[in-house]
TORTORZA-715537 format. One record per residue (C-alpha): residue number from 1; y, z, x. Coordinates in steps of 0.2 Angstrom, whole numbers. Layout:
N
REC   bakol       Y       Z       X
REC     NUM       Y       Z       X
...
END
This chain:
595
REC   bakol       Y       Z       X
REC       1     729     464     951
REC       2     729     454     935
REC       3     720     463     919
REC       4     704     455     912
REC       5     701     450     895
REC       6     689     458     886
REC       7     677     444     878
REC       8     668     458     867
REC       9     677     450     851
REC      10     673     434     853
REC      11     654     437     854
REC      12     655     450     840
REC      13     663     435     829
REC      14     651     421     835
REC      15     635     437     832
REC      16     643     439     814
REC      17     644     420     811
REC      18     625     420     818
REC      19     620     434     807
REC      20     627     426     793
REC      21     618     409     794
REC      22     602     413     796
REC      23     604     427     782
REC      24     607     411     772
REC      25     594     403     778
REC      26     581     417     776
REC      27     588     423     756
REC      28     588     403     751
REC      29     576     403     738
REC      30     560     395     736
REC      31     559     383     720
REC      32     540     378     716
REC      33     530     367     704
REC      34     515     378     695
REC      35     501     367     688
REC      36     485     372     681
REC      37     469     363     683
REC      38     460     363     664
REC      39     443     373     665
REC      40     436     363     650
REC      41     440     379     639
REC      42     455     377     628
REC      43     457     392     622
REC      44     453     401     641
REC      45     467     387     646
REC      46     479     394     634
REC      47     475     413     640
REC      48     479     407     657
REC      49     495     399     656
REC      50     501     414     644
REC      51     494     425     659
REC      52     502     417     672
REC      53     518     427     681
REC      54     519     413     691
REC      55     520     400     675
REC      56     532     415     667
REC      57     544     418     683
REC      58     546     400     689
REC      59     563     398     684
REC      60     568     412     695
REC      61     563     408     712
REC      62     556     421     727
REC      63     568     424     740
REC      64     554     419     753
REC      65     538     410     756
REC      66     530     429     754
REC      67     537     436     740
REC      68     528     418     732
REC      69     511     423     742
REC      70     514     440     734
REC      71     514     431     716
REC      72     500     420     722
REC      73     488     439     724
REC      74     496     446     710
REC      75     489     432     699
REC      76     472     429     707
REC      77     470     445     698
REC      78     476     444     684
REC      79     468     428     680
REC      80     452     434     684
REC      81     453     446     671
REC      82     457     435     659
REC      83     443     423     663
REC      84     432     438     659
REC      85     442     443     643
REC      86     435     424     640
REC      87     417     431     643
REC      88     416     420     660
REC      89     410     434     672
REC      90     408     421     687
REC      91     424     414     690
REC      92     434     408     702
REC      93     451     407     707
REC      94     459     397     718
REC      95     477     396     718
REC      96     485     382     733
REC      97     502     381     738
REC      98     510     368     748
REC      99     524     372     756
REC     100     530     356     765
REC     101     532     349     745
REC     102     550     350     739
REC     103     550     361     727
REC     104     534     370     733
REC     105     519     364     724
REC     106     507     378     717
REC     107     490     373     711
REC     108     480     384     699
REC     109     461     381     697
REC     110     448     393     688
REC     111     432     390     689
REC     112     426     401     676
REC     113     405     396     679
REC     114     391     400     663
REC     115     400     409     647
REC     116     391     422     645
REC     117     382     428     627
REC     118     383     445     617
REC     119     364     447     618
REC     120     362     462     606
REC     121     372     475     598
REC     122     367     494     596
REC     123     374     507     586
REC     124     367     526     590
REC     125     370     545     587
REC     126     371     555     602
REC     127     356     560     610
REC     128     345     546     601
REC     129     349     555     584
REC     130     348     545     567
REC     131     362     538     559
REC     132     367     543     542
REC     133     359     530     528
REC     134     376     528     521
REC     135     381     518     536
REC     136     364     511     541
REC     137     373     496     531
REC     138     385     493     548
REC     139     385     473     553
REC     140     389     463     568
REC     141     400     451     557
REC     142     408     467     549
REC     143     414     472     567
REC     144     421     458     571
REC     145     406     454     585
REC     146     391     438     582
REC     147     378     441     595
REC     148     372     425     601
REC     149     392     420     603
REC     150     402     421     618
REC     151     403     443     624
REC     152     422     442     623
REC     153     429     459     626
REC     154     442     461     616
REC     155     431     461     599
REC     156     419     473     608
REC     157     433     486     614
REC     158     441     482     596
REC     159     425     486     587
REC     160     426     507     592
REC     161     440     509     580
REC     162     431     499     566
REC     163     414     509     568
REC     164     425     524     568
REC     165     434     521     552
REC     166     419     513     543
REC     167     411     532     543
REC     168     426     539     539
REC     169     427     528     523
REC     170     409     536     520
REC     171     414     553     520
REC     172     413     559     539
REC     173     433     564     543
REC     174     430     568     562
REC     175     418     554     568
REC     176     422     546     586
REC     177     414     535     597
REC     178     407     545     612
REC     179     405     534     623
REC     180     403     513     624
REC     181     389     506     635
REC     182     392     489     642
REC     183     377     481     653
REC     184     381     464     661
REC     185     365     453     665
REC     186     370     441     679
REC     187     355     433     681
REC     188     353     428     662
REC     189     372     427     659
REC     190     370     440     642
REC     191     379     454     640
REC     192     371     470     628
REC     193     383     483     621
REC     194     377     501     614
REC     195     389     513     605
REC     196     386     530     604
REC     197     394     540     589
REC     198     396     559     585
REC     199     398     555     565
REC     200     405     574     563
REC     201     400     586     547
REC     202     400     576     530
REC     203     414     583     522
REC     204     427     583     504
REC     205     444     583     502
REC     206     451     600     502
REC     207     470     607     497
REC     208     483     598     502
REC     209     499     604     508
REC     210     515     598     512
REC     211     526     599     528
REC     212     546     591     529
REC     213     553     592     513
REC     214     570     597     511
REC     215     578     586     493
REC     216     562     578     489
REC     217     552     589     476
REC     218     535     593     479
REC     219     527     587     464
REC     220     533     568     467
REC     221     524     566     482
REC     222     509     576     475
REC     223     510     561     462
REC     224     507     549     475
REC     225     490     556     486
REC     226     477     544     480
REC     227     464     559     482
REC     228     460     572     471
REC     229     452     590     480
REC     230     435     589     479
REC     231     432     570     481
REC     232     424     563     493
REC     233     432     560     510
REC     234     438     542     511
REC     235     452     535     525
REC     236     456     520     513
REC     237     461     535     502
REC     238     472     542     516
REC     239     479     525     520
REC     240     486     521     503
REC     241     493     536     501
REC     242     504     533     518
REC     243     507     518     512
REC     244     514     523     495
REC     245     526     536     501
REC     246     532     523     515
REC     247     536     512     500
REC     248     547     523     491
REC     249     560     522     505
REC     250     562     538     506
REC     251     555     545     522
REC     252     556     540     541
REC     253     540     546     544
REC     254     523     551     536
REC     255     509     559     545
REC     256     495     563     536
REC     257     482     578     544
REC     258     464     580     543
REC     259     460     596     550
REC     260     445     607     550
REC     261     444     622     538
REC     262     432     638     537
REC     263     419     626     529
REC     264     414     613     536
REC     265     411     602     519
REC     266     427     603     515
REC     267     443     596     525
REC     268     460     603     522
REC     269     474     591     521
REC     270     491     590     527
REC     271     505     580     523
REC     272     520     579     535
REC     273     536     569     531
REC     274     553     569     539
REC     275     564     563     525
REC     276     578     551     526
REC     277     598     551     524
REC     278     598     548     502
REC     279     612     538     504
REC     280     618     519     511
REC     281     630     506     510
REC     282     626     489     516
REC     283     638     472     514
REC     284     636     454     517
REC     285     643     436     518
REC     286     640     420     516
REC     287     647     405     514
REC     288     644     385     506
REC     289     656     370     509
REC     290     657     368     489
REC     291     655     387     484
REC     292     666     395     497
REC     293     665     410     504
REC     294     658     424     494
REC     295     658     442     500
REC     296     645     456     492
REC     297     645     478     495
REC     298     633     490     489
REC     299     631     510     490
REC     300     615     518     488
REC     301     607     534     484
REC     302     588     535     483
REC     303     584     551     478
REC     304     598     558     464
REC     305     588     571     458
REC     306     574     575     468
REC     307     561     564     462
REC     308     564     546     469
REC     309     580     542     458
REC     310     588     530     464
REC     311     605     524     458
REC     312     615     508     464
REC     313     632     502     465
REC     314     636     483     471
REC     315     651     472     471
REC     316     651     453     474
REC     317     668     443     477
REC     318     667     425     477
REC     319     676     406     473
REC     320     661     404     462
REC     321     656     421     455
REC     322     663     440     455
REC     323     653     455     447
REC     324     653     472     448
REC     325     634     480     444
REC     326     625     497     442
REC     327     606     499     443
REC     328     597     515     441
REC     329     579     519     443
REC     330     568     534     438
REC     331     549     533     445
REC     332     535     539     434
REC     333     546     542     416
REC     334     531     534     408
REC     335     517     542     420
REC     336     514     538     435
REC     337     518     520     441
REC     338     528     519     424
REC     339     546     517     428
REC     340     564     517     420
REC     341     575     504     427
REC     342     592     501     419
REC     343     604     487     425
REC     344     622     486     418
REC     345     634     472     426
REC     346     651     463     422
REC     347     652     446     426
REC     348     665     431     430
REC     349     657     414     436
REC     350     671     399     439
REC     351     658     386     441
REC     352     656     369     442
REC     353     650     366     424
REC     354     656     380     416
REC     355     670     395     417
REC     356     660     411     409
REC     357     666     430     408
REC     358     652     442     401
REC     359     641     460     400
REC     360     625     462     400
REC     361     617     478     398
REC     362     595     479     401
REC     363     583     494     400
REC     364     564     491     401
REC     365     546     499     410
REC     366     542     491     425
REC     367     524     494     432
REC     368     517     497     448
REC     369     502     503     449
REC     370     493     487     454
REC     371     496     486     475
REC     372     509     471     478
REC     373     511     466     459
REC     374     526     473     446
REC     375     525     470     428
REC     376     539     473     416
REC     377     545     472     399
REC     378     563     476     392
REC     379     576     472     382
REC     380     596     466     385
REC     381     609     464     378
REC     382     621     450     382
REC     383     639     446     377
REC     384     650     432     385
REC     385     663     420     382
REC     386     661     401     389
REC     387     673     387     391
REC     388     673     369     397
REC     389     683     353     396
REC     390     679     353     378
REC     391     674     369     371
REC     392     676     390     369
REC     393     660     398     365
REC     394     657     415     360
REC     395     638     424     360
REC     396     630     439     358
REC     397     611     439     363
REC     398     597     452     363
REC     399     583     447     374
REC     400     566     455     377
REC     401     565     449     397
REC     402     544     449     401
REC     403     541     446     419
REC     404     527     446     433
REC     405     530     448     451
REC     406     518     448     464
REC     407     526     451     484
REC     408     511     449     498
REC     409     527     443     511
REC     410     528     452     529
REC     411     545     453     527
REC     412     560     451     515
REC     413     571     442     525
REC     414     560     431     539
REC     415     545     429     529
REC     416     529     424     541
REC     417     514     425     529
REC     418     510     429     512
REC     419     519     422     498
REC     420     529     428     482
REC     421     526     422     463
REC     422     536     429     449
REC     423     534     424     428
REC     424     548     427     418
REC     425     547     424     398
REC     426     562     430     389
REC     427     565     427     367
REC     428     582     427     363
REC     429     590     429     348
REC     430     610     432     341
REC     431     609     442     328
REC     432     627     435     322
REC     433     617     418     323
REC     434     601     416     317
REC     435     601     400     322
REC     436     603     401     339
REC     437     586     409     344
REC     438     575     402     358
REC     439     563     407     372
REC     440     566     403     391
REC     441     554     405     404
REC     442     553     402     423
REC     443     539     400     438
REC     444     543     400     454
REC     445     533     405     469
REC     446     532     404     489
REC     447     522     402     503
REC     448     524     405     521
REC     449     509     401     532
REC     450     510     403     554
REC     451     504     387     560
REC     452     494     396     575
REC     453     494     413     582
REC     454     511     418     584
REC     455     527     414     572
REC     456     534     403     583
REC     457     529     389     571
REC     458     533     393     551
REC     459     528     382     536
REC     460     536     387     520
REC     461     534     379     503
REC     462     541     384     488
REC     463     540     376     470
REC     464     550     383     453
REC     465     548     376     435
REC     466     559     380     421
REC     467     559     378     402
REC     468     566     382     385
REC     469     558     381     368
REC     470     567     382     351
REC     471     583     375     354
REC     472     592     360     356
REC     473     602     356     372
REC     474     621     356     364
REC     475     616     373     354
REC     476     611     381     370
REC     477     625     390     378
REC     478     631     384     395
REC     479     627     398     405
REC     480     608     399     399
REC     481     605     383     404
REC     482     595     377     420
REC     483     605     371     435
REC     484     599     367     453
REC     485     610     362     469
REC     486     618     371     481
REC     487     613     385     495
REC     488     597     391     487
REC     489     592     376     478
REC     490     592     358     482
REC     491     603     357     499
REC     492     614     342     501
REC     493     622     344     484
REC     494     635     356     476
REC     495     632     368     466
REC     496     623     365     451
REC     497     627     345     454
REC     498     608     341     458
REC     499     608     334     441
REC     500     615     323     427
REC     501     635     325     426
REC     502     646     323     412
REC     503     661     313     407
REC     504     672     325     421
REC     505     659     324     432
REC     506     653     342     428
REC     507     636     347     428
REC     508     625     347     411
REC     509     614     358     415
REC     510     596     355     406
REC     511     582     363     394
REC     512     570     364     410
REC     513     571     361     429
REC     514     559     359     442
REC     515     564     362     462
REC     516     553     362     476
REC     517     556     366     496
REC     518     547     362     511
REC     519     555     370     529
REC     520     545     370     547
REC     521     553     385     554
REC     522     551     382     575
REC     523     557     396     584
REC     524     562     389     602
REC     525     567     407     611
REC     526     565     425     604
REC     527     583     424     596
REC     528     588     405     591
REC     529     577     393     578
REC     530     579     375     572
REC     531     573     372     554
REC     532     571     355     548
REC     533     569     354     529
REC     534     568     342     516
REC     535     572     350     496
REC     536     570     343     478
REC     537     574     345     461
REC     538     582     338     445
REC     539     586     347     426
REC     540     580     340     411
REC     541     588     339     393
REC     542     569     342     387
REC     543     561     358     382
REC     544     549     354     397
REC     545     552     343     416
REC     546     548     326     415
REC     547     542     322     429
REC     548     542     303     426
REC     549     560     303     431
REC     550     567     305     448
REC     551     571     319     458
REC     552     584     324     468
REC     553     582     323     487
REC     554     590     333     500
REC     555     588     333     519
REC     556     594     343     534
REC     557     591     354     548
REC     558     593     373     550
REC     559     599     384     565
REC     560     594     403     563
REC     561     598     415     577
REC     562     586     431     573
REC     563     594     450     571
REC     564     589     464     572
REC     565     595     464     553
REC     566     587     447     549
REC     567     591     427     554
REC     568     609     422     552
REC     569     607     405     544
REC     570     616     391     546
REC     571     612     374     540
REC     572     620     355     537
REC     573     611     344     522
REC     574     616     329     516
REC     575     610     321     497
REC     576     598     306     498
REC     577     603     299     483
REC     578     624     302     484
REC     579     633     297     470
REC     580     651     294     467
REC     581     657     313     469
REC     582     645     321     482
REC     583     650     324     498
REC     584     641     316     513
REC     585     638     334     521
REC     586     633     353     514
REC     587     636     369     526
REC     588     629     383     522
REC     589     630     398     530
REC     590     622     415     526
REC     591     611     431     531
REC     592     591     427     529
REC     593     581     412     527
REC     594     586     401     513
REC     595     571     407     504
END
C-alpha cells in the first residue's frame, strides 16, 4: 500500500504567507490631515495648535484607525483645558475624522462659548484676620491680574508666588499663601478669586553662617551678602546676594536659608555653596576666506588665593594675528566692588595694511558695584614696531584707557534680549615724542529683541562710531588707526578693506569709523538657523565720520547649528559695492553669533 503525503507543510507555508499579509495590512500606517477651525480668538488659536499632539505627531503616523481615535480622546482633553486656560469655561470640542479621505482627514473645532471675566480680587489673613498696613499697598496690576479682563488662569495661579514674595520684601520671611479660592459663576460668566495668607512673625536679619567652603575664604563671600544683621528682612536682599556669588564663577550652587531661631523677630541665615573646580582650559577655532584659519587656548584659575583671584593664560595662532597674553584679577583691592585687573600681552599682526610686532602692558581699577555696568580707568604702556610698503615705525605709548560697559544680554554667545554698550576714551602720548599725542575714543552698542514669545525669531542691531582728536592721519601710527571689514565687521570684504586702499591696494585705515549690523536670526528646528544679514561701515581720514559719504555695504545669509556650548556659525557675504581686488564671496566660519 503506497504511503500518503503529509500536506501539513504546504498549509503551514500558505498559514505563514497569510499571517504575514494581513500583519501588512493591519501595521500599514494611517497618514492624516489635521486642520483647525479658528475660534475667532488668536491668541486661544495659537494655544491650541501648540496644544495639539495630534498637530505635533502628525508626521509619525498611528499604526491603526485606534491608535488615531486614541489621539482623537487624548486631545479632546487637552484642548479643553487650554480653552479654559483661555478663561472660555463653556467650550466645546469636536474633533471629526474621515476615514475614507486619503490621508485621513481630521477636523478640530472648539467652540469656546462667553470669555469669562475676573470679577473681583481678594487678598485675606487666615480666619478673616487683618493684613499688615505695610502690604495693604498689594495691587491687581502688581500681580499680574486686571479684574474686568479675561479670568485667565495662568496670571491667577502665577499670582501666589508674587503675593508671597511681596511680604517677604516687607519683612515677613515665612509668609505662604494658605489656600486659593477660585468661585466660577456660570450664569454671569465672572469668575472671583480670594487668597488667603499666613504672613508669619515680622522678623530681621540674624547671623549668617556659611556651609560648602573648602578654598574659598570666608570673608569674600561675607563681602558679598547685601544684608547686614539687624536689617530688616528683605528677599530682594537675598536674591542679590545669590546673584552676586553666581557671578563670580566660582560656585556650582548657592542656596541660601531662612530658618527660624529662638526669637521669632530675628531670622538666622544660612549660606550653602558647593564650590567649583578653580581651574579650566577652553580652545577655539575659526576661520575667514581672507584671514584664514586662526586657532586660540586658554587656562584658567579662578580663585589663586582664596579670595576670587583669578589668573589667565591665552594663546592665539593665526595667518593674521599670534599673541601670547596674561590677565590677572584681584576682587575688592580698593573695597568692595573695587578691582585690580592687570593684562600683559605679546603681539604679531601680519595684516592687510600693516605688518606690526609689539607689547603692551595695562593696570587700572575696574568698578562693579552698579548691577550690569563696569567702569574703569587705567594706564598702558605700549611699544611696537610697524612696517609697510613704504615705512619702519617705531613708538612707545602711555595711555590712560577710560571706559564704560553696560552687559543686560541673556547670554554671551546667543544673545536673545538685552543689549550691550561700551565707551572707551583713551589719551595717548610718547614720551620720546612729544608731538605725537592724541585721544581715541569708540561707541559701540547692541541690541537683541525676540520678535514674539519664544527666540525662534531674533532681531539684532548693532551700531559703532570711532574717532580721534589731536593728530593728523600720516602721524598716527598704523596700528592705532580705525579699520573695519572682515568676520566681525562689515561682511563681504576682507579684512580691514571696507575702506579707502592705498597705492598697493592696502588698507588706509582712518581718524574715525562708523559700522553698523542688522541680522534676523530665524531659528527653523531646536538645532539649525538661517541668518540673513545686511552690514555697513567705512573709515574716515577725519577726526570724526562723515557721514556725507558712502558707506560700505555687505550682504549675506548665516547658517548657525546651536551647541550645547554656543551656535557654530557659518556665513557667505558678498560686497555690494566690489571694487577691483575684492573677492565676489566672504566665508566665515566661527563659534558664536557674529555679534
Amino acid at each position: 500500500m503506497p504511503l500518503r503525503k503529509s500536506s501539513r507543510p504546504t498549509y503551514l507555508l500558505f498559514g505563514s504567507l497569510l499571517a504575514l499579509m494581513v500583519g501588512r495590512i493591519a501595521w500599514a500606517d494611517i497618514p492624516y490631515e489635521v486642520t483647525f477651525t479658528p475660534t475667532g480668538d488668536s491668541a486661544l488659536d495659537a494655544a491650541i495648535e501648540a496644544a495639539s499632539q495630534l498637530s505635533a505627531l502628525a508626521d509619525r503616523p498611528p499604526d491603526s484607525e485606534a491608535a488615531l481615535r486614541s489621539r482623537v480622546a487624548d486631545d479632546r482633553e487637552r484642548l479643553n483645558a487650554v480653552a479654559r486656560a483661555y478663561s472660555y469655561y463653556d467650550d466645546k470640542v469636536d474633533i471629526a475624522i474621515d476615514v475614507k479621505a486619503k490621508p485621513v482627514k481630521v477636523t478640530v473645532t472648539v467652540t469656546p462659548g462667553p470669555q469669562y471675566i475676573l470679577a473681583s480680587v481678594a487678598i485675606v489673613g487666615p480666619d478673616g484676620k487683618l493684613l499688615p498696613d505695610e502690604v495693604l499697598s498689594i495691587t491687581t496690576d502688581s500681580l499680574g491680574l486686571k479684574v474686568g479682563g479675561p479670568a485667565l488662569s495662568a496670571p491667577v495661579a502665577g499670582a501666589n508666588g508674587k503675593i508671597e514674595h511681596t511680604f517677604q520684601e516687607h519683612g515677613y520671611p515665612f509668609a505662604r499663601i494658605l489656600q486659593r479660592k477660585v468661585t466660577v459663576n456660570h450664569y454671569t460668566h465672572q469668575m472671583a478669586v480670594t487668597y488667603e495668607i499666613d504672613p508669619g512673625p515680622r522678623a530681621a536679619f540674624g547671623q549668617t553662617s556659611f556651609r560648602g567652603l573648602e578654598t574659598v575664604h570666608e570673608a569674600y563671600v561675607a563681602r558679598r551678602l547685601h544684608w547686614l544683621a539687624g536689617d530688616p528682612y528683605d528677599v530682594t536682599l537675598v536674591d542679590k546676594t545669590r546673584d552676586a556669588l553666581i557671578a563670580s564663577n566660582l560656585f556650582s550652587t548657592v542656596q541660601i536659608t531662612t530658618e527660624k531661631g529662638g526669637d521669632p523677630g530675628v531670622t538666622p541665615m544660612l549660606v550653602d555653596v558647593t564650590e567649583r573646580l578653580p581651574r579650566s582650559i577652553a580652545a577655539g577655532a575659526s576661520y575667514a576666506s581672507t584671514e584664514g584659519v586662526s586657532f586660540n587656548a586658554s587656562w584658567i584659575h579662578r580663585n589663586l588665593f582664596g579670595e576670587a583671584e583669578e589668573l589667565k593664560f591665552g594663546i592665539l595662532v593665526g595667518q593674521e594675528e599670534s599673541a601670547l597674553t596674561a590677565d590677572f584679577r584681584k576682587p575688592d583691592f580698593a573695597g568692595v566692588g573695587w578691582d585690580l585687573v592687570s593684562n600683559i600681552a605679546v603681539r604679531k599682526e601680519n595684516a592687510n595694511a600693516y605688518t606690526s610686532n609689539g607689547e603692551r602692558v595695562f593696570s587700572g581699577l575696574e568698578y562693579r558695584g552698579v548691577q550690569e555696568i563696569a567702569l574703569g580707568v587705567g594706564i598702558s604702556l605700549e611699544h611696537a614696531t610697524i612696517s609697510d610698503f613704504e615705512l619702519h615705525q617705531h613708538y612707545t605709548l602711555v595711555g590712560i584707557p577710560i571706559f564704560a560697559k553696560r552687559d543686560t544680554s541673556d547670554d554671551l554667545l546667543n544673545p536673545t534680549r538685552g543689549g550691550r554698550t561700551a565707551i572707551t576714551i583713551t589719551p595717548y602720548t610718547d614720551p620720546a615724542r612729544t608731538q605725537l599725542s592724541f585721544v581715541s575714543g569708540r561707541i559701540n552698542g547692541s541690541y537683541y529683541q525676540r520678535l514674539g514669545d519664544s527666540d525662534r525669531y531674533i532681531l539684532a542691531v548693532l551700531g559703532a562710531i570711532g574717532a580721534t582728536v589731536g593728530v593728523s592721519l600720516d602721524q598716527l601710527p598704523k596700528d592705532k588707526r580705525f579699520y573695519v571689514g572682515g568676520g566681525g565687521s562689515v561682511r563681504g570684504y576682507g579684512f580691514q578693506r571696507a575702506g579707502p586702499l592705498g597705492s598697493h591696494s592696502q588698507p588706509l585705515g582712518g581718524l574715525s569709523s562708523v559700522e553698523a549690523s542688522l541680522e534676523l536670526r530665524y531659528k527653523l528646528t531646536e538645532t539649525i538657523g538661517i541668518v540673513p544679514f545686511l552690514d555697513a561701515g567705512n573709515v574716515y581720514d577725519s577726526n570724526f565720520p562723515d557721514l556725507s559719504r558712502r558707506l560700505f555695504l555687505g550682504a549675506g545669509i548665516g547658517l548657525r547649528y546651536y551647541t550645547g556650548l554656543g551656535p557654530v556659525r557659518v556665513d557667505v557675504a558678498t560686497p555690494l559695492h566690489q571694487r577691483s581686488g575684492d573677492g565676489p564671496l566672504q566665508i566665515y566660519v566661527s563659534l558664536g553669533q557674529a555679534f
